[in-house]
C-alpha positions as a Markdown table, in Angstrom:
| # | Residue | x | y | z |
|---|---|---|---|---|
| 1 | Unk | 49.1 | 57.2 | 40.4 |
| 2 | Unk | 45.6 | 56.0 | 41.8 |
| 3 | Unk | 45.7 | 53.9 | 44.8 |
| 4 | Unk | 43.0 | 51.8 | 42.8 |
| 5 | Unk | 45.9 | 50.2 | 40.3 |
| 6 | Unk | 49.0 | 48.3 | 40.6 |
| 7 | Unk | 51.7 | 49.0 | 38.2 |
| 8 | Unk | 52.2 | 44.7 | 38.1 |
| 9 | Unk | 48.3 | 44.8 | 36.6 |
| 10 | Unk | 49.2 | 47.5 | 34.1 |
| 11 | Unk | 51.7 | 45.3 | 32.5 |
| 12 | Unk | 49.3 | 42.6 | 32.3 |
| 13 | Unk | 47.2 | 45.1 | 29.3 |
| 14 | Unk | 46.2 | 46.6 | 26.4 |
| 15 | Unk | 43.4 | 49.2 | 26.1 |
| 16 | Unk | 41.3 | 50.9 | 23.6 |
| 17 | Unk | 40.7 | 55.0 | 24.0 |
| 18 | Unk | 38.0 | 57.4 | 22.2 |
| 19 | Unk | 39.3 | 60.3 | 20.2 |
| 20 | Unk | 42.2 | 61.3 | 18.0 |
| 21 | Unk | 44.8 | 62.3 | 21.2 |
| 22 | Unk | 45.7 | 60.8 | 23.9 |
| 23 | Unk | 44.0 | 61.1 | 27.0 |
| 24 | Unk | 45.5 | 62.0 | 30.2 |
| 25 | Unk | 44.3 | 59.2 | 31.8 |
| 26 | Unk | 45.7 | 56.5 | 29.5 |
| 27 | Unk | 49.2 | 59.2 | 28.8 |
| 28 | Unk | 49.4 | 58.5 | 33.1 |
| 29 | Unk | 48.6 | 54.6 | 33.1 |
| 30 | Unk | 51.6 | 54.8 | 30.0 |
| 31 | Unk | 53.9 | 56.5 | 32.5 |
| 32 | Unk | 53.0 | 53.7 | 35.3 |
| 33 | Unk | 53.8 | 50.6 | 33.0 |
| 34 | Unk | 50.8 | 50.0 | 30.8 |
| 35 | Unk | 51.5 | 47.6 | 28.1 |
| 36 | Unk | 50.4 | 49.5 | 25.1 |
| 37 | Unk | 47.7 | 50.6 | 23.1 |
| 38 | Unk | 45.6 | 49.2 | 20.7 |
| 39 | Unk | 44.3 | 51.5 | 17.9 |
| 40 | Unk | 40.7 | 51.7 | 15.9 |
| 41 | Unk | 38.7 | 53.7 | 13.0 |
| 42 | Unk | 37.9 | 56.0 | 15.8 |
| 43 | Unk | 41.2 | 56.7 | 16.8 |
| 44 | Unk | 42.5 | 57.8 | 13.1 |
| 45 | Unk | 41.7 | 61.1 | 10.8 |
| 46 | Unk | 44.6 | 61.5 | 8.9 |
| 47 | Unk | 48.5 | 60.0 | 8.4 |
| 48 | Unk | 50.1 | 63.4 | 10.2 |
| 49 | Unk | 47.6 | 62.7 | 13.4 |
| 50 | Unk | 48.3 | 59.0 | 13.5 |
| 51 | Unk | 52.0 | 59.8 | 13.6 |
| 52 | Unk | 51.6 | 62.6 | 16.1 |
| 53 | Unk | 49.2 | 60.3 | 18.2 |
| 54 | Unk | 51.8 | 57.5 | 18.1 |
| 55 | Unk | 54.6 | 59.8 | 19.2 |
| 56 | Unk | 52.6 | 60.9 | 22.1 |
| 57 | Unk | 52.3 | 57.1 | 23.1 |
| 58 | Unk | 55.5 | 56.6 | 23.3 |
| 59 | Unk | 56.4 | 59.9 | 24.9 |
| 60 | Unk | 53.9 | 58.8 | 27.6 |
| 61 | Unk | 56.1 | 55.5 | 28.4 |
| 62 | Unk | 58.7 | 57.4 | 29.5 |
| 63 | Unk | 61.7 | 55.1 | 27.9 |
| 64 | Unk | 59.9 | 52.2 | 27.6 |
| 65 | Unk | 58.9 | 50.6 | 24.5 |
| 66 | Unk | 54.8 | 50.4 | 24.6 |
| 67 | Unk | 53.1 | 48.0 | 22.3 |
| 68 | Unk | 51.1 | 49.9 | 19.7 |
| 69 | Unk | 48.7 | 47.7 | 18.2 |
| 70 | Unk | 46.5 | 47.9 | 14.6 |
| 71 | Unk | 44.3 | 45.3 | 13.1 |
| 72 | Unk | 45.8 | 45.5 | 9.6 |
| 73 | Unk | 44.9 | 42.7 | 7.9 |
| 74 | Unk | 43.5 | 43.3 | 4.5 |
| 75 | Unk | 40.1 | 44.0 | 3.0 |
| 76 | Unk | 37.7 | 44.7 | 5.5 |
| 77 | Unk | 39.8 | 44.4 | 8.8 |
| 78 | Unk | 41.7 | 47.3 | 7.6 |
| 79 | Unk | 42.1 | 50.3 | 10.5 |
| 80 | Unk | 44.1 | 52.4 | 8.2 |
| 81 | Unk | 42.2 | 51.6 | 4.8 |
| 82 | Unk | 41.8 | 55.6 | 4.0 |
| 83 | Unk | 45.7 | 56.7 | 4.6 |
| 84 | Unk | 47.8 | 54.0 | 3.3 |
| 85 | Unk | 47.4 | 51.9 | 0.0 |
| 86 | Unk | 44.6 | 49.5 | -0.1 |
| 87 | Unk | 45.5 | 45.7 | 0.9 |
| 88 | Unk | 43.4 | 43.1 | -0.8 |
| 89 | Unk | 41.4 | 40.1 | 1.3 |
| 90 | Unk | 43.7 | 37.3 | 2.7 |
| 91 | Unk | 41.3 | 35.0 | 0.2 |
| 92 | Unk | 42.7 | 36.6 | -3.1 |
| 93 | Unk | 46.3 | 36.6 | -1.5 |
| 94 | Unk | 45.6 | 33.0 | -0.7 |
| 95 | Unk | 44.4 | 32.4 | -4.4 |
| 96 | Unk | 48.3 | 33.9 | -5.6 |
| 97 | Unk | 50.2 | 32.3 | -2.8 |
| 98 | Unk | 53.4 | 32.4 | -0.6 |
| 99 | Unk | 55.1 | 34.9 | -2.6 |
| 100 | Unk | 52.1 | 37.3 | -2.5 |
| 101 | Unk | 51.5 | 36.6 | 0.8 |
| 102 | Unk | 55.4 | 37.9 | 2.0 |
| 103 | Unk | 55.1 | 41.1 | -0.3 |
| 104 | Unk | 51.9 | 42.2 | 1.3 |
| 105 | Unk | 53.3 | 41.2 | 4.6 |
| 106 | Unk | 56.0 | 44.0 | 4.0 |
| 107 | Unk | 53.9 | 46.3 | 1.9 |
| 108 | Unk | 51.9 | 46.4 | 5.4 |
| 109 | Unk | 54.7 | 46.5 | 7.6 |
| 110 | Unk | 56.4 | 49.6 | 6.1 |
| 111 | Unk | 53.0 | 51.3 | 6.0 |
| 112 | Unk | 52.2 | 51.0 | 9.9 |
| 113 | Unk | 56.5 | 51.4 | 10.7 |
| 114 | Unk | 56.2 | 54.2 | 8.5 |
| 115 | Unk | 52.9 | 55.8 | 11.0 |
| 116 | Unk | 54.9 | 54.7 | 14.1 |
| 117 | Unk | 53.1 | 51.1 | 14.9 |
| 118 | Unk | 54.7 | 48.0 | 15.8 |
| 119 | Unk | 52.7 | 45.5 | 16.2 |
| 120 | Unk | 50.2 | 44.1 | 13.4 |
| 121 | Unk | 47.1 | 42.2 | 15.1 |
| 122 | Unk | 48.1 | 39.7 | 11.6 |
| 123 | Unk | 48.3 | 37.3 | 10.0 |
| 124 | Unk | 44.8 | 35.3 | 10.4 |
| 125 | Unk | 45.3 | 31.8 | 11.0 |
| 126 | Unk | 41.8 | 30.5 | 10.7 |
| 127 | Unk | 41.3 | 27.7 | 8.2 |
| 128 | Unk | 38.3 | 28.7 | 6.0 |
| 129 | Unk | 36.3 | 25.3 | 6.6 |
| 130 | Unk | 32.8 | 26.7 | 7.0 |
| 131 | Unk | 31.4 | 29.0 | 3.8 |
| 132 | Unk | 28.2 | 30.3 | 6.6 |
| 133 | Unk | 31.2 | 31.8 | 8.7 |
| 134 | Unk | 29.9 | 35.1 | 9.2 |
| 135 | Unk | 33.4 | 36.5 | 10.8 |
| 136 | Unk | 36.3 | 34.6 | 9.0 |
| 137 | Unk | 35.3 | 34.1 | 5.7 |
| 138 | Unk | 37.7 | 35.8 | 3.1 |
| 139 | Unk | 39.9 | 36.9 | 6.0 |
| 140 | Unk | 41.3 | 33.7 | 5.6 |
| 141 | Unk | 44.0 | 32.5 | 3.4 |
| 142 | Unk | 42.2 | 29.6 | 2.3 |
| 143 | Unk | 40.8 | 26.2 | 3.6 |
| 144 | Unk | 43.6 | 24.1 | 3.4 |
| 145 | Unk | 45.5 | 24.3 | 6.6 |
| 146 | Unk | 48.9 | 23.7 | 4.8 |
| 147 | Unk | 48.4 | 26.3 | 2.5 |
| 148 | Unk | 47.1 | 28.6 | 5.0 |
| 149 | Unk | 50.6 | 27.8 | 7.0 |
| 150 | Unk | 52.5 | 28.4 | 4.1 |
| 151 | Unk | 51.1 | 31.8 | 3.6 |
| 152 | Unk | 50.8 | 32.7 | 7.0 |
| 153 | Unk | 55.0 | 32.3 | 7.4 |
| 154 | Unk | 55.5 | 33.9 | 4.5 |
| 155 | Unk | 53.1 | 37.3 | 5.7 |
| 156 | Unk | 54.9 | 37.4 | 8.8 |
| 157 | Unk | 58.5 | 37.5 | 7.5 |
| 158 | Unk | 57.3 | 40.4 | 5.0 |
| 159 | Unk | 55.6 | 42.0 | 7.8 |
| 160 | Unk | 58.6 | 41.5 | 10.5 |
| 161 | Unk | 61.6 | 42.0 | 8.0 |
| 162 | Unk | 60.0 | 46.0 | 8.1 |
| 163 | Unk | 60.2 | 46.0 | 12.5 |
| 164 | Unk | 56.7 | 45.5 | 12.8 |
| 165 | Unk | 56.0 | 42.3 | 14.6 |
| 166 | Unk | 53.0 | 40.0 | 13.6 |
| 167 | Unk | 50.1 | 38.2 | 16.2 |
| 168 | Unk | 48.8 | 35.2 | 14.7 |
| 169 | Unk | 45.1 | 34.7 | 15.6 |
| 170 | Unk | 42.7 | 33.3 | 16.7 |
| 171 | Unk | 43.8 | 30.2 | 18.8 |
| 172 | Unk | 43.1 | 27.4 | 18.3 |
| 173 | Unk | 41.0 | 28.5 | 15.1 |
| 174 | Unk | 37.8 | 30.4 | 14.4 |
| 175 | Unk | 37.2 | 29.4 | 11.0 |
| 176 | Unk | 34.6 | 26.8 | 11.6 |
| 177 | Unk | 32.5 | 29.3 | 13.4 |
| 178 | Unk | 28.5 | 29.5 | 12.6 |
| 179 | Unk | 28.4 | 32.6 | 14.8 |
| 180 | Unk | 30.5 | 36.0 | 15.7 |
| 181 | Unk | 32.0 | 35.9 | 18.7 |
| 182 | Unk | 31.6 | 40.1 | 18.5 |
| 183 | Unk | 28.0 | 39.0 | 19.4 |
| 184 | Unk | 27.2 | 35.8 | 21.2 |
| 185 | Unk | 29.6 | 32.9 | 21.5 |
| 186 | Unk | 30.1 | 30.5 | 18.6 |
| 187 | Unk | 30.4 | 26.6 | 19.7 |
| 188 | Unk | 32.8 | 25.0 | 17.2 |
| 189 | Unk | 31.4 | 20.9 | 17.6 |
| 190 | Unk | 34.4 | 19.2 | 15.6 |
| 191 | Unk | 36.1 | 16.1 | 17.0 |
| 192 | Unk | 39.6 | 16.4 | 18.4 |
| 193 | Unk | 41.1 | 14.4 | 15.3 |
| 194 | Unk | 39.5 | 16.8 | 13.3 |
| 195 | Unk | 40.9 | 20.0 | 14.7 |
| 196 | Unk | 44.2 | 18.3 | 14.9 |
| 197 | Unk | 43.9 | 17.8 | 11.3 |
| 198 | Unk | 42.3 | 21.2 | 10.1 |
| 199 | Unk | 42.6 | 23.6 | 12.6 |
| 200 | Unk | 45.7 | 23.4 | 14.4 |
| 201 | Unk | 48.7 | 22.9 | 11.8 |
| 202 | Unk | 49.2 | 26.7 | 10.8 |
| 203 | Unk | 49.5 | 27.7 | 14.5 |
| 204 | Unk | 51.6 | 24.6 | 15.2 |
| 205 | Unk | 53.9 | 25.9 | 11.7 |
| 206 | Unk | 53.7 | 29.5 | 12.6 |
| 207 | Unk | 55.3 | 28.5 | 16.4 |
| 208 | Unk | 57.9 | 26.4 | 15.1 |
| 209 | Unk | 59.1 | 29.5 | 12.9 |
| 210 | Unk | 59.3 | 31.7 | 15.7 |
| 211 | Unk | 55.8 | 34.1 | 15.8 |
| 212 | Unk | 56.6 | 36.3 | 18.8 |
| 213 | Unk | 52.4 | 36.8 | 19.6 |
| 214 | Unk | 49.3 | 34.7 | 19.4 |
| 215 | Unk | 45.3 | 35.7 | 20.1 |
| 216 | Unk | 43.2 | 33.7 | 21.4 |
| 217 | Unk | 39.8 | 32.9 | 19.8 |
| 218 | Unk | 36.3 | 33.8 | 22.1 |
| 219 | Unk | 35.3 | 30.7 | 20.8 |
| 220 | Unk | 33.7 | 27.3 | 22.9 |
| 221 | Unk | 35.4 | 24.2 | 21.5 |
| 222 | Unk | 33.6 | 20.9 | 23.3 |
| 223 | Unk | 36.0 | 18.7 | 22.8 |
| 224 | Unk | 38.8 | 20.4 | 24.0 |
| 225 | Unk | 37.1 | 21.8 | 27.0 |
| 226 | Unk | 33.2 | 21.7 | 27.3 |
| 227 | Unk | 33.0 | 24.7 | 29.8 |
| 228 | Unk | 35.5 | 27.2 | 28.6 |
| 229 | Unk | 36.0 | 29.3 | 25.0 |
| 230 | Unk | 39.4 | 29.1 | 24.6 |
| 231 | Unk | 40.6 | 32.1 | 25.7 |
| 232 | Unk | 39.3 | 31.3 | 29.3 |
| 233 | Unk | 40.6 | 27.6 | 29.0 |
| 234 | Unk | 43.6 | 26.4 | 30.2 |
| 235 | Unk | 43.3 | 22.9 | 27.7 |
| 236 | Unk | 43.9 | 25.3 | 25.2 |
| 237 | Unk | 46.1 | 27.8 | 25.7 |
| 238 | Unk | 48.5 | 25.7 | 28.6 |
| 239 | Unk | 47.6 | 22.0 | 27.4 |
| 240 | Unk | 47.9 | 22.7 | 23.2 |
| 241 | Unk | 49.6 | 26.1 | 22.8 |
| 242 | Unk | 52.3 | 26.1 | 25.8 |
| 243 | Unk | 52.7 | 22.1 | 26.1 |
| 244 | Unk | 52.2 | 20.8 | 23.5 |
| 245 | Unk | 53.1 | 23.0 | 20.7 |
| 246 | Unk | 55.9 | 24.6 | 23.1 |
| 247 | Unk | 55.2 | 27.9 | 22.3 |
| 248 | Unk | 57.1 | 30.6 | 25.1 |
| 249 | Unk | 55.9 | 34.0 | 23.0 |
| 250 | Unk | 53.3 | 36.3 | 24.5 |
| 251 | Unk | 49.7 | 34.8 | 24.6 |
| 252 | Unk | 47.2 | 38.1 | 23.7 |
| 253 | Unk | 43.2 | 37.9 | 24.1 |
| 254 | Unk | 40.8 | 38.8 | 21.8 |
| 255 | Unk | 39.1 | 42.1 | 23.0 |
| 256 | Unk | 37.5 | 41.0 | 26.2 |
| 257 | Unk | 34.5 | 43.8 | 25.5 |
| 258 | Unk | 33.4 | 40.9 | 22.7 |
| 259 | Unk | 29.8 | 39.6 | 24.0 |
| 260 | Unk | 31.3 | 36.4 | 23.6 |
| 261 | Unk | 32.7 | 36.6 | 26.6 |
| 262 | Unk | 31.5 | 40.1 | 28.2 |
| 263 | Unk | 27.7 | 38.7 | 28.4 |
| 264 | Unk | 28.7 | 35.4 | 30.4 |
| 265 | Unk | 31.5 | 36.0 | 32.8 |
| 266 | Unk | 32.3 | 38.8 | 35.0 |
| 267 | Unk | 35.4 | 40.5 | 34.6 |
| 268 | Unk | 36.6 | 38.7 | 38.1 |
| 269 | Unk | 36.3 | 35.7 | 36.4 |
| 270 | Unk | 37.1 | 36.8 | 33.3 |
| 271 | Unk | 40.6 | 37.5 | 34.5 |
| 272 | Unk | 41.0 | 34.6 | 37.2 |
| 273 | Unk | 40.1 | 32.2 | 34.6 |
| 274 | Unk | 42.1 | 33.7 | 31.8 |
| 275 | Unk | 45.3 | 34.0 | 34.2 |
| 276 | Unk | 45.0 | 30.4 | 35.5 |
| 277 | Unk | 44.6 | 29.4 | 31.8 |
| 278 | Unk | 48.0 | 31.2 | 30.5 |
| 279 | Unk | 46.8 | 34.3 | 29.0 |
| 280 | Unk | 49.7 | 37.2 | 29.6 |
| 281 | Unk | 48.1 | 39.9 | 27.8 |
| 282 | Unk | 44.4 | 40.8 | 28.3 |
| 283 | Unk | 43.0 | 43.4 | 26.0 |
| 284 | Unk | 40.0 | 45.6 | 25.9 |
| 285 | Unk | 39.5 | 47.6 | 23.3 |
| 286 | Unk | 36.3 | 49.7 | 24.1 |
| 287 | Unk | 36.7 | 53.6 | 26.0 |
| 288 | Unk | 39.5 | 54.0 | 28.1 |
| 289 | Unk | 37.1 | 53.9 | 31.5 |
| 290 | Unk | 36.1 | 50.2 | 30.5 |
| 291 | Unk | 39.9 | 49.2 | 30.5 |
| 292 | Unk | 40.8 | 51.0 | 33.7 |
| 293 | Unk | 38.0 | 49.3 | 35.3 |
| 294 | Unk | 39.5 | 46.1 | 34.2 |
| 295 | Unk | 42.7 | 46.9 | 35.4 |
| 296 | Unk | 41.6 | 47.8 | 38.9 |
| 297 | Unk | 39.8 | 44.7 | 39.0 |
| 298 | Unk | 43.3 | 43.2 | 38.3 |
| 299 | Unk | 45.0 | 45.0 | 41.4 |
| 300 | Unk | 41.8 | 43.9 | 43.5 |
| 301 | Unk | 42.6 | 39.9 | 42.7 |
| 302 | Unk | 46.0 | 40.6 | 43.1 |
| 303 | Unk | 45.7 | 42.3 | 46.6 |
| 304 | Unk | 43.4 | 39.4 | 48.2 |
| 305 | Unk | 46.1 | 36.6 | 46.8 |
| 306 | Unk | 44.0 | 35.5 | 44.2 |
| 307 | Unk | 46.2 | 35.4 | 41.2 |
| 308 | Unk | 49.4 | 33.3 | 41.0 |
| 309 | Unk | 52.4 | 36.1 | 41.1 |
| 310 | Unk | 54.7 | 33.5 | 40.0 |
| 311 | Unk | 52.5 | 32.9 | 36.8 |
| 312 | Unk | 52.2 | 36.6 | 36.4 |
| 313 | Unk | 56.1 | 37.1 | 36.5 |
| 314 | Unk | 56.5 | 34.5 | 33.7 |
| 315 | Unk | 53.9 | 36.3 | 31.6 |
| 316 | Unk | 55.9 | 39.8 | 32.6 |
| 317 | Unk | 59.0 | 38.5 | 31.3 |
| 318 | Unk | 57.2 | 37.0 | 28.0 |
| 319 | Unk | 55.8 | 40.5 | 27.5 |
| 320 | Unk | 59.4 | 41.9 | 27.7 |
| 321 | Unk | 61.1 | 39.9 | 25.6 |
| 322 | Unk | 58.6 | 40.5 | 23.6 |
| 323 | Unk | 59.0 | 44.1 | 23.2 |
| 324 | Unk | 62.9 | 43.8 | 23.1 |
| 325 | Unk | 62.3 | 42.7 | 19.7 |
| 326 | Unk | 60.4 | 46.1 | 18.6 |
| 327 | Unk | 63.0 | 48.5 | 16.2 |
| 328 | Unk | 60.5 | 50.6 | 14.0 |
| 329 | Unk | 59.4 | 53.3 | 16.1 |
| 330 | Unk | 59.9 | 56.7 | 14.9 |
């Protein structure tokens, strides 16, 4: 294994990779203790590859159970829309309801068990609040926040009762955004009493059911904390999401390659920040090289005593549980 990477940093990620197989470089970080994969268009050709990809995954782990990722949400956040049956937006679910909501959940789940995933970047938690939202939009179940809670429950126990486990995103919600955080960083300027009234309840309801998974949002929120977007912030993702909504499951980033976040931090601080804010997971989801290079920078903060081991041990032990609960691979 290079000298370059600690096997504690390689539990601490996800990656992306280029190409329909997988690389020797990411098969070998696999075999060290990298935390899984997360798969993209660019990944998938056909149902027999996927499967055959997915295999080799989890061949590569060597006994261990790797997290294999997919943004499957429904209508245009869908990674596998040409090989498995079309899902509709989260919006016309919404318009049905609950019931709709669980079906689809399972439809999904059986889909991505079926192709050897288990782990569904879903349900989307954002509350619909701003119509100009150029990223949430119909992706959401609707714009009221009980509703969208009621949904979002009812998607993850269709989507888990297949093996597949569900990430609720994006902390603490994106749905007021004016911008996309894939290309500049969106400042949400509500008041605390109104993200406690619009924002937060279907995280808060999807917590108290159990959701194993939640991603953060590369999203600034002033009132909460006027320096850092969330995912970098320890207000919200130790003050709201560990404290106070006493969440203990595994606390993902968005993909860290988002300018959002790429354009105004180094990946030093990047990870300092994000580590000293609660995050366990930290995915990139560009080509391998740019993960890897995240991952040494990792093991670099880690060899000059600049990450809090203790902190990292908890996260390691989230992540594990975490993964316990995985029974759908092939």
């Amino acid at each position: 294994m290079n000298h370059d990477i600690s096997s504690i940093a390689l539990r601490s990620f996800i990656i992306g990779f280029d190409g329909l197989t997988l690389p020797d470089e990411v098969a070998l970080l696999l075999s060290h203790g990298l935390a899984g994969v997360a798969l993209f268009g660019r990944n998938i050709a056909d149902a027999d590859q996927v499967r055959a990809l997915n295999g080799a995954i989890r061949e590569a782990a060597k006994g261990r159970t790797p997290i294999i990722a997919v943004d499957q949400e429904g209508g245009r956040v869908q990674r596998l829309r040409h090989i498995v049956a079309n899902v509709p937006t989260m919006a016309e679910i919404g318009q049905i309801g609950p019931d709709a909501a669980r079906d689809i959940g399972h439809r999904i789940g059986e889909s991505l068990a079926d192709l050897g995933f288990n782990v569904d970047f879903a349900p989307v938690l954002d509350v619909a609040s701003n119509p100009d939202n150029p990223i949430i939009g119909d992706r959401a179940f609707g714009d009221d926040p009980v509703w969208v809670a009621a949904c979002g429950k009812s998607f993850v126990k269709g989507l888990e009762s297949t093996g597949v486990l569900a990430c609720g995103k994006h902390f603490p919600g994106h749905g007021d955004a004016s911008a996309d955080s894939h290309l500049e960083l969106p400042v949400i300027r509500a008041e605390l009493d109104e993200i406690n009234v619009r924002e937060l309840p279907p995280f808060e309801a999807l917590v108290r059911a159990g959701i194993g998974m939640m991603m953060t949002a590369h999203c600034l929120y002033p009132a909460i904390d006027p320096e850092h977007p969330a995912t970098l912030s320890r207000n919200v993702v130790t003050g709201l999401l560990r404290d106070r909504f006493g969440f203990d499951g595994v606390v993902i980033t968005d993909d860290l390659g988002m300018k959002a976040v790429s354009t105004r931090y180094e990946p030093s601080d990047i990870l300092r920040l994000g580590m000293a804010a609660g995050v366990d997971l930290f995915m990139h989801c560009g080509a391998a090289g740019e993960g890897i290079s995240m991952i040494k920078e990792m093991t670099r903060l880690l060899e000059a005593g600049e990450v809090d081991t203790t902190r990292l041990s908890a996260s390691q032990e989230r992540i594990s549980s975490f993964c316990l609960r995985v029974r759908c691979p092939l």
